[in-house]
C-alpha positions, 0 to 999 in steps of 0.5 A: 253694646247692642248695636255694635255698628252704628252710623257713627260707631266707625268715627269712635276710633279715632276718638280712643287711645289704648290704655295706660297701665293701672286701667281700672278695668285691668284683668276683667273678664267680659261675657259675651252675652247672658247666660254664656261662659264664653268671653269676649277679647276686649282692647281697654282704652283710656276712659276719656271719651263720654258717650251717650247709651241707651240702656235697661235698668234691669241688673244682676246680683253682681251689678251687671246690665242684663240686656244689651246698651244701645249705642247713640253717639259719643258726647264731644261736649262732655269729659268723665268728670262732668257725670256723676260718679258710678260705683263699678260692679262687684 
């Protein structure tokens, strides 16, 4: 995310739980930013927790976002099964 720490960002992690086996994103790899070879380590929670980005509509050839999400707030009122469903990029 863009704004990596934010006013509330440090009260998210007590909103997540790691992830169980069979996480969707199992054996992604995530750059680190656009144009770089170099990965980020990431921890895969459970995809429970809704929350609200700001983000370009500008997206590569594989589908990914090619400018960084801006961080507002986790959205407590809402579960993953009240948004639209998204297909994943390819």
């Amino acid at each position: 995310m863009g704004n990596r720490v934010g006013p509330q960002m440090g009260d998210v992690a007590g909103l997540l739980a790691p992830a169980d086996s069979g996480h969707p994103w199992t054996g992604w790899s995530f750059s680190a930013g656009w144009g770089t070879r170099e990965t980020l380590n990431v921890t895969l929670v459970r995809p429970e927790l809704v929350v609200e980005v700001a983000v370009d509509v500008a997206r590569d050839a594989s589908g990914r976002w090619r400018h960084a999400a801006s961080w507002h707030r986790p959205r407590q009122d809402l579960s993953p099964a009240d948004l639209p469903h998204t297909s994943a990029p390819h």
